[in-house]
N, CA, C and O of each residue as an XYZ file, in Angstrom:
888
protein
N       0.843     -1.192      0.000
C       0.000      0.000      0.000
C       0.880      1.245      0.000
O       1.907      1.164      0.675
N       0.653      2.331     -0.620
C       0.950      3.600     -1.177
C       0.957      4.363      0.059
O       0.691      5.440     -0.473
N       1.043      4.620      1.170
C       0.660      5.835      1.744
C       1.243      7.223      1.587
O       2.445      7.244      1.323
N       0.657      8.320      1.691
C       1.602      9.664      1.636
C       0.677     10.743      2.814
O      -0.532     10.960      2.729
N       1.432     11.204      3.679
C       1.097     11.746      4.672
C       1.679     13.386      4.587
O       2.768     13.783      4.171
N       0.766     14.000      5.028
C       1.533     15.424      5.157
C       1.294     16.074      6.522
O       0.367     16.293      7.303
N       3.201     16.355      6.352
C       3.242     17.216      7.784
C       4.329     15.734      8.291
O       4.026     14.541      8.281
N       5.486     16.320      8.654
C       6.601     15.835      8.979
C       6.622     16.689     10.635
O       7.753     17.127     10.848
N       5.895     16.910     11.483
C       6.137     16.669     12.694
C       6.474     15.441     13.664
O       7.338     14.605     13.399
N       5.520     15.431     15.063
C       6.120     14.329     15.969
C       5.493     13.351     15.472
O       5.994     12.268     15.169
N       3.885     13.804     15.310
C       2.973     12.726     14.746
C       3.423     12.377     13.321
O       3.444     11.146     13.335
N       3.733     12.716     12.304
C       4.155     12.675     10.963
C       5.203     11.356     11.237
O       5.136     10.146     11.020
N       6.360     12.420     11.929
C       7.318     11.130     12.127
C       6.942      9.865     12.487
O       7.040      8.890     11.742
N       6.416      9.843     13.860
C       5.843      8.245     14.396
C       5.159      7.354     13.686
O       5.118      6.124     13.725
N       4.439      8.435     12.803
C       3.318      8.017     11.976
C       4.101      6.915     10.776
O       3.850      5.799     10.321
N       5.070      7.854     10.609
C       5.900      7.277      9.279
C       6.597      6.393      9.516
O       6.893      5.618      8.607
N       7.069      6.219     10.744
C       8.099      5.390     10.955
C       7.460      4.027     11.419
O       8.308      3.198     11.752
N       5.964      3.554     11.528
C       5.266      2.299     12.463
C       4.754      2.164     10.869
O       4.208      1.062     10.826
N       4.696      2.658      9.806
C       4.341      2.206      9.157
C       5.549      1.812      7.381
O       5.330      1.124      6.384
N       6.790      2.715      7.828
C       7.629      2.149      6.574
C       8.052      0.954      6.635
O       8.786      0.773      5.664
N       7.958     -0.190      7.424
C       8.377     -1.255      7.637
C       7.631     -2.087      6.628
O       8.080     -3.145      6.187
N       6.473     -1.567      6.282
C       5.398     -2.417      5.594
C       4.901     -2.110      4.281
O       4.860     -2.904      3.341
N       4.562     -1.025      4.273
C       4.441     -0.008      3.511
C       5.299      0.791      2.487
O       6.454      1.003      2.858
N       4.922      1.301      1.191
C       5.130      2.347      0.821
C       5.084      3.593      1.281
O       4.009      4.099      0.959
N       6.072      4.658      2.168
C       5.529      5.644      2.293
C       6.379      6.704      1.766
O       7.451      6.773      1.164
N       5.285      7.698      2.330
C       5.817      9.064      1.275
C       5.402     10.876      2.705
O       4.318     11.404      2.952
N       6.671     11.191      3.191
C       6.063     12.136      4.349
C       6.324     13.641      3.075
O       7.356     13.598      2.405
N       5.474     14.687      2.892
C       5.655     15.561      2.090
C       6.032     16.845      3.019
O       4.919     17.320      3.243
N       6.960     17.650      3.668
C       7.084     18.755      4.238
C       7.625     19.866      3.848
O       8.426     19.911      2.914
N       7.278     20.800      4.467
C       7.769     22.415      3.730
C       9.343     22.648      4.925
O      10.403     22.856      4.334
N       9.368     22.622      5.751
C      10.138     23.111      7.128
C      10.993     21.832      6.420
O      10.658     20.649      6.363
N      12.810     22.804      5.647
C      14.166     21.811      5.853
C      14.791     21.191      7.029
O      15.321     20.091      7.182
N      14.599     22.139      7.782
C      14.817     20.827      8.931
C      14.373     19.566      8.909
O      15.083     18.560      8.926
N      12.825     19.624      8.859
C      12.288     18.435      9.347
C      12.847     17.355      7.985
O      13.045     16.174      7.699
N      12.905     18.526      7.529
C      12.976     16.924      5.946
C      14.265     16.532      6.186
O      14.616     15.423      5.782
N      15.129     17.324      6.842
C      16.684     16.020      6.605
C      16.714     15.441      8.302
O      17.736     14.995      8.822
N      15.920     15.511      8.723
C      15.626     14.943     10.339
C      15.364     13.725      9.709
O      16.028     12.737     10.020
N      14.023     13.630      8.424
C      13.230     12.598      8.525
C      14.254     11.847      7.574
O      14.316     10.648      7.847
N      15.015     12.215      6.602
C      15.649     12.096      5.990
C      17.034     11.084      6.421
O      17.660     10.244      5.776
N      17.137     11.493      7.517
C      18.305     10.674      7.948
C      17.986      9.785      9.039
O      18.917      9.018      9.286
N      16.891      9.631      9.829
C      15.994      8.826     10.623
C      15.685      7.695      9.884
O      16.193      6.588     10.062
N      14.590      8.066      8.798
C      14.201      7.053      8.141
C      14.389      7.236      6.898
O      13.265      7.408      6.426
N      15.289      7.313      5.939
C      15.706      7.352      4.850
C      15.265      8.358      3.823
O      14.044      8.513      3.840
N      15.875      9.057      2.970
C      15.633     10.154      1.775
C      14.436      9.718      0.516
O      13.771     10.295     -0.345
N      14.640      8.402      1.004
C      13.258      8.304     -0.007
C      11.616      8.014      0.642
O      10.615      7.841     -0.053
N      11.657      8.017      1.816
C      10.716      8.318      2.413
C      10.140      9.861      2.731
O       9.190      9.882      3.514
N      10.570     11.073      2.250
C      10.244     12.295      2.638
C      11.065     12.833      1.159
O      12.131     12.474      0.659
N       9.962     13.933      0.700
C      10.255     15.217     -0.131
C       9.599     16.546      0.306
O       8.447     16.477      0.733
N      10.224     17.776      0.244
C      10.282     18.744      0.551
C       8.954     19.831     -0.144
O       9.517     20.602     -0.920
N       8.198     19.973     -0.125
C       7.051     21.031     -0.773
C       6.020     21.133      0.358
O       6.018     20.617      1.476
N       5.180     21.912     -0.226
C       3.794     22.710      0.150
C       3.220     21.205     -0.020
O       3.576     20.593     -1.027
N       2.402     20.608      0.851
C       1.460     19.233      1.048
C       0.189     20.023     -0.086
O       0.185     19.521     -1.210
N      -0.410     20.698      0.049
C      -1.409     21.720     -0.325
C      -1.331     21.849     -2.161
O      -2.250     22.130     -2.930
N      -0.235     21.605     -2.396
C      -0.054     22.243     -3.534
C      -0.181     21.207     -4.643
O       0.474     20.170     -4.542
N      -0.848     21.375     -5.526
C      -1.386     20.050     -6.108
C      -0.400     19.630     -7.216
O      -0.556     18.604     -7.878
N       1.066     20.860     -7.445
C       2.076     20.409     -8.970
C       2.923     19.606     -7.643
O       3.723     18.821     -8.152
N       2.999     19.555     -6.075
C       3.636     19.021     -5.342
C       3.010     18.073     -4.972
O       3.353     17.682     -3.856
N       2.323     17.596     -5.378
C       1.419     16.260     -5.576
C       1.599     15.587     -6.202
O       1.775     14.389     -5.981
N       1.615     16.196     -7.281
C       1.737     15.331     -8.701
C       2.901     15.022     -8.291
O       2.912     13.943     -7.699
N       3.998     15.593     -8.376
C       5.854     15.230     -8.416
C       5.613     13.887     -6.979
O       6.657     13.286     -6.721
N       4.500     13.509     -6.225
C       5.432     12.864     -5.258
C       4.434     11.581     -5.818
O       4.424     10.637     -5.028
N       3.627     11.394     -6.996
C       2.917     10.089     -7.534
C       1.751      9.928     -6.688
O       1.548      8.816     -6.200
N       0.864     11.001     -6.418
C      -0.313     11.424     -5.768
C      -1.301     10.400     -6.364
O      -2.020      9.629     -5.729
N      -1.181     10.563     -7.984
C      -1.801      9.260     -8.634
C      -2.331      7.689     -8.324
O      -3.297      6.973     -8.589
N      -1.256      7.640     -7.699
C      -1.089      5.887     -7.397
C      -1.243      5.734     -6.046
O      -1.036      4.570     -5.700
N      -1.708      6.946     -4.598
C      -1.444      6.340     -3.419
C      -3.104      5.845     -3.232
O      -4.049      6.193     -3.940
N      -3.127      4.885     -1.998
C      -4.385      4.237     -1.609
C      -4.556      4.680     -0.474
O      -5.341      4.009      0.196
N      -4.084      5.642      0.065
C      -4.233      6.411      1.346
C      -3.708      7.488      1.588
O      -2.493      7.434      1.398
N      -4.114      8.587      1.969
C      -3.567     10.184      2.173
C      -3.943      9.935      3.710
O      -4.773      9.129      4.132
N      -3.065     10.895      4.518
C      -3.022     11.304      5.837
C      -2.767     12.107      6.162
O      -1.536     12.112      6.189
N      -3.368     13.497      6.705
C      -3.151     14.949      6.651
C      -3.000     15.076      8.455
O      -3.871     15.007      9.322
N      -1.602     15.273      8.548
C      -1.290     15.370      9.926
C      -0.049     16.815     10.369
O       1.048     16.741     10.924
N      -0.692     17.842      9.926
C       0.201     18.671      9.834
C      -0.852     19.844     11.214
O      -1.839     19.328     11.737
N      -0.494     21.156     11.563
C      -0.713     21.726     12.663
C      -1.980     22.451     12.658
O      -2.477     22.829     13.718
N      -2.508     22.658     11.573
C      -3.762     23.287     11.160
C      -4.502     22.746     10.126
O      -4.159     22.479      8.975
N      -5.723     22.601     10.775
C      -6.654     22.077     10.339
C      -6.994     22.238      8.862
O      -7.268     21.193      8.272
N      -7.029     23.709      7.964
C      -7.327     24.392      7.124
C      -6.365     23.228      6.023
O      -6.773     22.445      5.165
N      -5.291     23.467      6.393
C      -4.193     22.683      5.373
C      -4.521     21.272      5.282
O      -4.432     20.630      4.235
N      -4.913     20.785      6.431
C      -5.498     19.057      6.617
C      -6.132     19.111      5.302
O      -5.531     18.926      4.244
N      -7.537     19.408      5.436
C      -8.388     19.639      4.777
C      -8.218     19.644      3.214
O      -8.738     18.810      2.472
N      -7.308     20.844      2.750
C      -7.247     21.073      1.601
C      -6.940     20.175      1.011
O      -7.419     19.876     -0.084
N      -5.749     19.317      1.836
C      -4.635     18.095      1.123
C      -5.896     17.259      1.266
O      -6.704     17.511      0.373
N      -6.107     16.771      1.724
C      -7.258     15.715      1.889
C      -8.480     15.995      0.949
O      -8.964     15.025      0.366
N      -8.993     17.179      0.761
C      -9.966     16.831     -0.611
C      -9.068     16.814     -2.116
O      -9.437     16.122     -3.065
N      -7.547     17.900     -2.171
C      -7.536     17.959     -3.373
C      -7.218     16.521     -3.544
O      -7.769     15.833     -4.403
N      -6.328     16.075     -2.725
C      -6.267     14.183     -2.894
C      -7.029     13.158     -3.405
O      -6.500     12.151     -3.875
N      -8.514     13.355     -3.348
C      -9.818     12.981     -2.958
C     -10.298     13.428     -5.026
O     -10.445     12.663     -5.980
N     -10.387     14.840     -4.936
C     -10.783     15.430     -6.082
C      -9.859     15.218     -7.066
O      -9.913     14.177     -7.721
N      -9.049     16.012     -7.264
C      -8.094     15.834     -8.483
C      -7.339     14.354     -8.441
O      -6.842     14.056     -9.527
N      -7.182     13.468     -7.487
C      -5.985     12.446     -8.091
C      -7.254     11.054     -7.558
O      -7.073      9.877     -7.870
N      -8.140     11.406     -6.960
C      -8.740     10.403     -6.984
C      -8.423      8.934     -6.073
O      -8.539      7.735     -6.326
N      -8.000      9.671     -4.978
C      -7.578      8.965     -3.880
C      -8.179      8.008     -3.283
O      -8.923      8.756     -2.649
N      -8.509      6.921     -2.924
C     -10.014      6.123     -2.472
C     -10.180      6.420     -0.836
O     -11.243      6.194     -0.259
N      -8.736      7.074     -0.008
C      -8.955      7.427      1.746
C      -8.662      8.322      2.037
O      -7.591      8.716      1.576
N      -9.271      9.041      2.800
C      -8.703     10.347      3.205
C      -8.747     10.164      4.891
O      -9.791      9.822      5.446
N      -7.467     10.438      5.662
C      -7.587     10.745      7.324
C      -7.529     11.973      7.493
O      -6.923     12.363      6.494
N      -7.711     12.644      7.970
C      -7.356     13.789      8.418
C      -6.807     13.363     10.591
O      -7.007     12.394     11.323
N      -6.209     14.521     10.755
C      -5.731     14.985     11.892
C      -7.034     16.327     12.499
O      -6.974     17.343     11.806
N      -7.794     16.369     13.311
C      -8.004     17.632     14.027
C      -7.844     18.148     14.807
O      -8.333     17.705     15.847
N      -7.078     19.403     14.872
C      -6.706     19.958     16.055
C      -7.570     20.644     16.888
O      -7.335     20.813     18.085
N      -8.845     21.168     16.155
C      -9.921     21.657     16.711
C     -10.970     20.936     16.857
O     -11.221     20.572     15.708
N     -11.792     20.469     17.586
C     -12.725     19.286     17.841
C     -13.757     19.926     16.927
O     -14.209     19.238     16.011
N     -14.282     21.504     17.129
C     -15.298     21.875     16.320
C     -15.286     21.608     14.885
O     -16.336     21.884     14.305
N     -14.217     21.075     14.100
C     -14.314     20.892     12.734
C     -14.653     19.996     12.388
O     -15.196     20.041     11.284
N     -14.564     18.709     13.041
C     -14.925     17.393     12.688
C     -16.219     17.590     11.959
O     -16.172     17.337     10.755
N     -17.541     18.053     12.525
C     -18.500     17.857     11.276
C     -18.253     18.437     10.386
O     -18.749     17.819      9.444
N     -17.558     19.667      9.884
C     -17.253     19.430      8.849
C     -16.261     19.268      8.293
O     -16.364     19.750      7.165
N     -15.262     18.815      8.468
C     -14.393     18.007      7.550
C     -15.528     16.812      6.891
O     -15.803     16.889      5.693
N     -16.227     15.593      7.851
C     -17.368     15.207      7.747
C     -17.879     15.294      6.565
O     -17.722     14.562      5.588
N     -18.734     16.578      6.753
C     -19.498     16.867      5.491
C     -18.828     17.346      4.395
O     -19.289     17.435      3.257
N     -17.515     17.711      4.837
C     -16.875     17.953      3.252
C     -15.942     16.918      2.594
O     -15.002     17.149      1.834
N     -16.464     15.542      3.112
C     -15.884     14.294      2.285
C     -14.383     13.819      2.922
O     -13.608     13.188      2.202
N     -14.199     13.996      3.640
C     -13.143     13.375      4.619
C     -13.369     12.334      4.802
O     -14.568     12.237      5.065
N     -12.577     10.833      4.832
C     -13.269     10.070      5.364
C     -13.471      9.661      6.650
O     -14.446      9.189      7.235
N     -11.857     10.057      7.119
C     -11.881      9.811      8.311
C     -11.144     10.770      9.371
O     -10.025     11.178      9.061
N     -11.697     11.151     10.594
C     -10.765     12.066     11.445
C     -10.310     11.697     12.196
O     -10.224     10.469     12.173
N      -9.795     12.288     13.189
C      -8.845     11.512     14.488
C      -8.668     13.231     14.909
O      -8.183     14.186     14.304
N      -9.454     13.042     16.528
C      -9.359     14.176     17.442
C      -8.705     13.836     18.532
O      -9.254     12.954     19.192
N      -7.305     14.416     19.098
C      -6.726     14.024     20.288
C      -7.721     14.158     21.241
O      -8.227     13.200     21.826
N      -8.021     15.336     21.418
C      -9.383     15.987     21.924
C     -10.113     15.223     22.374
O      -9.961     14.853     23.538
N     -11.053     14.788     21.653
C     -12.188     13.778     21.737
C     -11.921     12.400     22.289
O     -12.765     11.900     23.032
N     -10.735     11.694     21.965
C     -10.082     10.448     22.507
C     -10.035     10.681     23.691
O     -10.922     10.147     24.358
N      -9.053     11.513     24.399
C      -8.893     11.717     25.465
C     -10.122     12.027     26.147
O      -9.997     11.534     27.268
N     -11.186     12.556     26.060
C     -13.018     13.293     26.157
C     -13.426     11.234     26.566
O     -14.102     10.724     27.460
N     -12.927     10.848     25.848
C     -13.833      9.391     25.602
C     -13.282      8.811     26.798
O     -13.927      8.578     27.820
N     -12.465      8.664     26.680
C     -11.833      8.041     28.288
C     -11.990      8.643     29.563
O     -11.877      8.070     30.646
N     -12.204      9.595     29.403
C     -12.732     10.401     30.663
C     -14.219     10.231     30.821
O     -14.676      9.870     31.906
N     -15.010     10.479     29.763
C     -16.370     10.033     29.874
C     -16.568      8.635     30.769
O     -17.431      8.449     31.627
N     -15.428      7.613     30.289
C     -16.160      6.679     30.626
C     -15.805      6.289     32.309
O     -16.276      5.301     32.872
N     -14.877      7.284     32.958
C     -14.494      7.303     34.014
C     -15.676      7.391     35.193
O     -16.030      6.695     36.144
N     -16.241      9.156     34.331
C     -16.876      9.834     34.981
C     -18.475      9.766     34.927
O     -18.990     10.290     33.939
N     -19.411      9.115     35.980
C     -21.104      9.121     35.679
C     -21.385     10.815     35.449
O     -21.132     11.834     36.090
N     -22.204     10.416     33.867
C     -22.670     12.016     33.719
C     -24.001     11.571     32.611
O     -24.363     10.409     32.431
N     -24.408     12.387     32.160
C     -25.917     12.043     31.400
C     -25.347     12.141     29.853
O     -26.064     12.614     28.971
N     -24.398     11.803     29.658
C     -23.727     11.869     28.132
C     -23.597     10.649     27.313
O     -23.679      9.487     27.711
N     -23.314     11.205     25.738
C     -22.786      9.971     24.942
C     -21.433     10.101     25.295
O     -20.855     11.012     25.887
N     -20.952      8.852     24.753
C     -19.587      8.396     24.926
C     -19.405      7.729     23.173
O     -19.788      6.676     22.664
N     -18.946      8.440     22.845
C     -17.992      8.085     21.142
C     -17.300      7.170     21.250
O     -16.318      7.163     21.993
N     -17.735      6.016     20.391
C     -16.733      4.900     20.345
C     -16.488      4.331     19.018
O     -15.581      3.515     18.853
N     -17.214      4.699     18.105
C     -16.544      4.326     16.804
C     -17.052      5.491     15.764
O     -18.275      5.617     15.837
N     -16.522      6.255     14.944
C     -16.956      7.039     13.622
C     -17.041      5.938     12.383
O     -16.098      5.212     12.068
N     -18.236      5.944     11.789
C     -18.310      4.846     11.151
C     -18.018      5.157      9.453
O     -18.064      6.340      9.117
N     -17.739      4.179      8.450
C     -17.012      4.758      7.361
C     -18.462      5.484      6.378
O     -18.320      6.381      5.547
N     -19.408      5.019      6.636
C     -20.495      5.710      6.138
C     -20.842      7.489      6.857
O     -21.161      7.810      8.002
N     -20.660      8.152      5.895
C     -20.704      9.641      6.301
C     -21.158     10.365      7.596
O     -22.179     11.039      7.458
N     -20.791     10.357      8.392
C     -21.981     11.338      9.321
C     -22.501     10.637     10.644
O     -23.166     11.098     11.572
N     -21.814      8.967     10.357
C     -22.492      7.940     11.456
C     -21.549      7.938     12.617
O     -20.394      8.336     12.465
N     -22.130      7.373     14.132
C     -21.313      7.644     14.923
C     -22.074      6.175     15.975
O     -23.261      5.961     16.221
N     -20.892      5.422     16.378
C     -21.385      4.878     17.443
C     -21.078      5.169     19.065
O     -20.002      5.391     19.620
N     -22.152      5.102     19.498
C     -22.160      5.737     20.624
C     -22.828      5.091     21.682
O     -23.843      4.433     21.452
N     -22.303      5.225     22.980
C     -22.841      4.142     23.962
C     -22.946      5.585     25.418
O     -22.287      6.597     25.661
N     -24.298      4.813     26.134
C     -24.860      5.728     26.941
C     -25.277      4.562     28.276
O     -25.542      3.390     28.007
N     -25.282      5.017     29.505
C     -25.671      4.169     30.609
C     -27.030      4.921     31.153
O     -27.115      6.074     31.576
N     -27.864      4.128     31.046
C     -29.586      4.538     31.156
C     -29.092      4.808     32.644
O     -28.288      4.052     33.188
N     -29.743      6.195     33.415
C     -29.339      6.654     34.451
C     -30.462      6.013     35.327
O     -31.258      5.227     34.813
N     -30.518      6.293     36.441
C     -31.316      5.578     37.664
C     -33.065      6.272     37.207
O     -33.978      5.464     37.035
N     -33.261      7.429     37.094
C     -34.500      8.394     37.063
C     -34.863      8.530     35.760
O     -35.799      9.320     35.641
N     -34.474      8.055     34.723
C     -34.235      8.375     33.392
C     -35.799      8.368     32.969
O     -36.273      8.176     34.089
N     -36.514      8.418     32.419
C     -37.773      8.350     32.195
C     -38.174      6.996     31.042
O     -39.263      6.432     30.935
N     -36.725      6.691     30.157
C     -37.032      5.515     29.386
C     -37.119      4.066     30.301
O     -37.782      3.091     29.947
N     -36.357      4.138     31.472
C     -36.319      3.572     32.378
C     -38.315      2.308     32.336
O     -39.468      2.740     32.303
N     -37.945      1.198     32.353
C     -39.221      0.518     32.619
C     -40.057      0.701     31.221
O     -41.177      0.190     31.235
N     -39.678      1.330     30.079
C     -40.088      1.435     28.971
C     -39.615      0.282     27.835
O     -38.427     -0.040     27.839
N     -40.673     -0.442     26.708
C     -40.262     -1.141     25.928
C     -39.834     -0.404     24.625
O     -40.453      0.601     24.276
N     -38.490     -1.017     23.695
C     -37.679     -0.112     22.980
C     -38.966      0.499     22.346
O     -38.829      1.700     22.113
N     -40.335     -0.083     21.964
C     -40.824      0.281     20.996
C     -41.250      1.673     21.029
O     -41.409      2.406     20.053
N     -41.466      2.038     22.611
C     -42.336      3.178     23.120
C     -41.068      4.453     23.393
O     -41.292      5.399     24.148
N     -39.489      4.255     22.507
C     -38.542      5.171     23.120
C     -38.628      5.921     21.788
O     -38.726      5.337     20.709
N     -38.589      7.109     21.915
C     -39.052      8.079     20.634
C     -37.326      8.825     20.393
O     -36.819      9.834     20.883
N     -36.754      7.723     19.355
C     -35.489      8.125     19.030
C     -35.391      9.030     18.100
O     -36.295      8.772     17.305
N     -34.698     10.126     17.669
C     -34.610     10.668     16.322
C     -34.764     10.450     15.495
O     -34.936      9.236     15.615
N     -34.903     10.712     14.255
C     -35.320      9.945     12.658
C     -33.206      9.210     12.274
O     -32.373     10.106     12.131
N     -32.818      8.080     12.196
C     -31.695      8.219     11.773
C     -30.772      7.820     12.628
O     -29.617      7.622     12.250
N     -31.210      7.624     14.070
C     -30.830      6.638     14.960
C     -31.317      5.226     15.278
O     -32.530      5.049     15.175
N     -30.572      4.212     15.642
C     -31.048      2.992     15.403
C     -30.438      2.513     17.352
O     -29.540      3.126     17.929
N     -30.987      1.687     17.782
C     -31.034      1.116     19.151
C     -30.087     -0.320     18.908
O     -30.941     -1.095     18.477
N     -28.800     -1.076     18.955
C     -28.572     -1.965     18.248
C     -27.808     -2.739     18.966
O     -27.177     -3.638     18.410
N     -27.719     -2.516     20.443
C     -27.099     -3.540     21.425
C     -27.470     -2.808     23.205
O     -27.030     -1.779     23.717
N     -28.371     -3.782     23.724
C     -28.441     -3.905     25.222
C     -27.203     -4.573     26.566
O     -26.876     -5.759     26.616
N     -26.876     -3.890     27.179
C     -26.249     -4.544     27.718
C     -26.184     -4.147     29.241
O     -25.762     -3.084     29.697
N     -26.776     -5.409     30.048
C     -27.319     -4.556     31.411
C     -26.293     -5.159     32.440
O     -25.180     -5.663     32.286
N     -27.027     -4.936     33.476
C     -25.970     -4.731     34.602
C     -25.259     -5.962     34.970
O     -24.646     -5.993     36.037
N     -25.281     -6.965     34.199
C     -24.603     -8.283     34.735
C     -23.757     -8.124     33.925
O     -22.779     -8.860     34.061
N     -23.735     -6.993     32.588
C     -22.738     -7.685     31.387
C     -23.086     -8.559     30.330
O     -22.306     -8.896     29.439
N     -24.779     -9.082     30.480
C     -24.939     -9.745     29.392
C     -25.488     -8.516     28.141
O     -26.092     -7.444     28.177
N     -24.977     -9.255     27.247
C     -25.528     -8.482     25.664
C     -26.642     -8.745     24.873
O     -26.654     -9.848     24.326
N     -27.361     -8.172     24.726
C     -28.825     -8.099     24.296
C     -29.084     -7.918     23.022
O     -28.666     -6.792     22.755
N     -29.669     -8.539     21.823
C     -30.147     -7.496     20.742
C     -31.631     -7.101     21.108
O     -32.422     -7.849     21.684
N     -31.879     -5.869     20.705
C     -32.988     -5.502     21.449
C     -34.505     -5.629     20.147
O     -34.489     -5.415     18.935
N     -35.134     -5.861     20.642
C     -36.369     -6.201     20.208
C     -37.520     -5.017     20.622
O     -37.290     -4.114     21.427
N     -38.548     -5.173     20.048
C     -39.573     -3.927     20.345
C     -39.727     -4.217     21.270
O     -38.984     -3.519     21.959
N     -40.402     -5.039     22.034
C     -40.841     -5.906     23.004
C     -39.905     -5.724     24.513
O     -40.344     -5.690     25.662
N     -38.389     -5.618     24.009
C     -36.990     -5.620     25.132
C     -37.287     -4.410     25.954
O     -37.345     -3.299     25.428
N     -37.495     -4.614     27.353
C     -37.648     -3.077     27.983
C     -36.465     -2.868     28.529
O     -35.732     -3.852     28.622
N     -35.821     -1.158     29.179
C     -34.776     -0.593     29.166
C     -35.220     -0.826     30.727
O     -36.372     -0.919     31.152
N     -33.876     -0.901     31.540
C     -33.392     -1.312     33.036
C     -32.348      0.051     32.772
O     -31.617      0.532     31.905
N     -33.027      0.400     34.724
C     -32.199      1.628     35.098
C     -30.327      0.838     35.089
O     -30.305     -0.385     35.227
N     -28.900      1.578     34.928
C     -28.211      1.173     34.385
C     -28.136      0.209     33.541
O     -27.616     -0.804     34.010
N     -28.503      0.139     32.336
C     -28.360     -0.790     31.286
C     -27.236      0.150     30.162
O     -27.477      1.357     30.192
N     -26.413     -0.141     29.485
C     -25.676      0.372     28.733
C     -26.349     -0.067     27.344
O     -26.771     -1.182     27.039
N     -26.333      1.159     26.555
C     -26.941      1.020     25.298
C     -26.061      1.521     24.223
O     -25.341      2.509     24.362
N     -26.117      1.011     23.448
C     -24.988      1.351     22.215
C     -25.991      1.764     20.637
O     -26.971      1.144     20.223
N     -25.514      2.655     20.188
C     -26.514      3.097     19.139
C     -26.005      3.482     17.987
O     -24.780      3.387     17.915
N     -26.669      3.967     16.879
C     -26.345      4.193     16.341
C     -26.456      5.598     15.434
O     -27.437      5.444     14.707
N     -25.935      6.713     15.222
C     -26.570      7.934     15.279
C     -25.837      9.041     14.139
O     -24.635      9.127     13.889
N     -26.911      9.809     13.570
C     -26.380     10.822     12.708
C     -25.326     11.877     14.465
O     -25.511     11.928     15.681
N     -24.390     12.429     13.547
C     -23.773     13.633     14.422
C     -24.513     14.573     14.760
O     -24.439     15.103     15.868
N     -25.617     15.034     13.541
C     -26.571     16.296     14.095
C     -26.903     16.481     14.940
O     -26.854     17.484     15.651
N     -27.794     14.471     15.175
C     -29.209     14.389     16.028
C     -28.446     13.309     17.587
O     -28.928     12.369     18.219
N     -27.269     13.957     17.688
C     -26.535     13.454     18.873
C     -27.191     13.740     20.414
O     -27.402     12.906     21.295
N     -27.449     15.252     20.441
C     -28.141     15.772     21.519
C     -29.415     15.412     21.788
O     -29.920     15.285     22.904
N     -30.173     15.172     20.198
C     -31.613     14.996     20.865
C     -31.525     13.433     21.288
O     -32.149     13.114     22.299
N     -30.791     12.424     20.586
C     -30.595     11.218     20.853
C     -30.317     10.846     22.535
O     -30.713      9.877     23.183
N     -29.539     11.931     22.922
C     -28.809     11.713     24.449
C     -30.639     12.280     25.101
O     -31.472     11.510     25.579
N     -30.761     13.345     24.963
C     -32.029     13.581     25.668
C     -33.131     12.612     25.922
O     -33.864     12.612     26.911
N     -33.174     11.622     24.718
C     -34.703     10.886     24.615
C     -33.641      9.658     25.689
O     -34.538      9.071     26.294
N     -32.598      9.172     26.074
C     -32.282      8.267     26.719
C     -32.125      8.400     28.030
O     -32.201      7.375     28.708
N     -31.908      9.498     28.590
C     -31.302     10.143     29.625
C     -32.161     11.125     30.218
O     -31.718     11.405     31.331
N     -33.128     11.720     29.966
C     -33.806     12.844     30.466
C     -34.753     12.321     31.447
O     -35.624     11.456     31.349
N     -34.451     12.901     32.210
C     -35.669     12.346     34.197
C     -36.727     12.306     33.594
O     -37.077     12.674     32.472
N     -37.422     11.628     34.774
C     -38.852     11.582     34.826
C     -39.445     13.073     34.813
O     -38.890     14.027     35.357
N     -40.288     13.113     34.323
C     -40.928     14.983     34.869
C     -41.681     14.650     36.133
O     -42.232     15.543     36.777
């Protein structure tokens, strides 16, 4: 496999280096330093020197032929660009991006990214699952646009509480698709399956309709 990544930082490097063992790779950076760092670390034909962004510095590094782009450079804006012109002009079949700002993820998202990676949010996820709070917890971005799996612990007062799935009024676009209650056993849930105060539920959900999704699972009794 082809990879070509842009942005020869810490992540660039690590990035490049767990994967030239196996791989084709290709790190593209503007900053000479980094290129004869990477250059003499992991060899001169693993790294060339240009604008990631720039699409005649694309072409020169065989943009054509890779099966994976990885935009891991310090700002988001540049992620982005490399990652659609990749996408658009050379016809790339993957795009990762890097986000440094959590708020961009939907749209990178909606502007055809395939995939992101938020330090942010990782770190958010592990803490979630530390801490009891009335939230989703992100556990997989799924390769279909916009999807997100997400797991929630039905709180003690919750109002779905003692309710069968059929009667839980989910968003248009969310799906209910694994029970799993307080012993640890795993459930597929049925109309019929009623929700137990701590039961962990795993779902399945547009990004939009995240909030109203958490509300209809989690919101007290009135």
């Amino acid at each position: 496999m082809f990879v070509v990544l842009a942005g020869a930082g810490k992540v660039g490097y690590h990035l490049a280096r767990a994967l030239v063992a196996d791989h084709e790779v290709l790190v593209i950076e503007l900053d000479p330093a980094r290129v004869d760092f990477i250059a003499e670390e992991l060899g001169s034909e693993v790294i060339m020197q240009g604008d990631a962004c720039d699409a005649a510095t694309m072409e020169r590094a065989g943009m054509e032929r890779a099966d994976l782009v990885v935009a891991v450079t310090g700002e988001d804006p540049d992620n982005l660009t490399f990652c659609q012109i990749a996408k658009a002009k050379f016809s790339v079949p993957r795009a990762v991006a890097r986000i440094n700002n959590p708020q961009n993820e939907g749209l990178f998202r909606r502007l055809g990214i395939d995939s992101t990676v938020s330090a942010t949010n990782l770190i958010m996820s592990h803490i979630e699952q530390e801490l009891p709070w009335r939230g989703l917890i992100h556990l997989l971005s799924l390769r279909t646009r916009g999807l997100e799996l997400v797991e929630v612990r039905v709180p003690t007062d919750a109002m779905i509480v003692g309710r069968q799935v059929r009667q839980l009024l989910l968003p248009q676009g969310s799906i209910l698709c694994l029970i799993i209650d307080a012993d640890g056993t795993p459930r597929l849930p049925t109309p019929e399956t009623t929700v137990h105060a701590d039961d962990i539920l795993l779902a399945v959900t547009n990004i939009e309709t995240e909030e109203t999704l958490r509300n209809a699972l989690t919101s007290p009794s009135p």
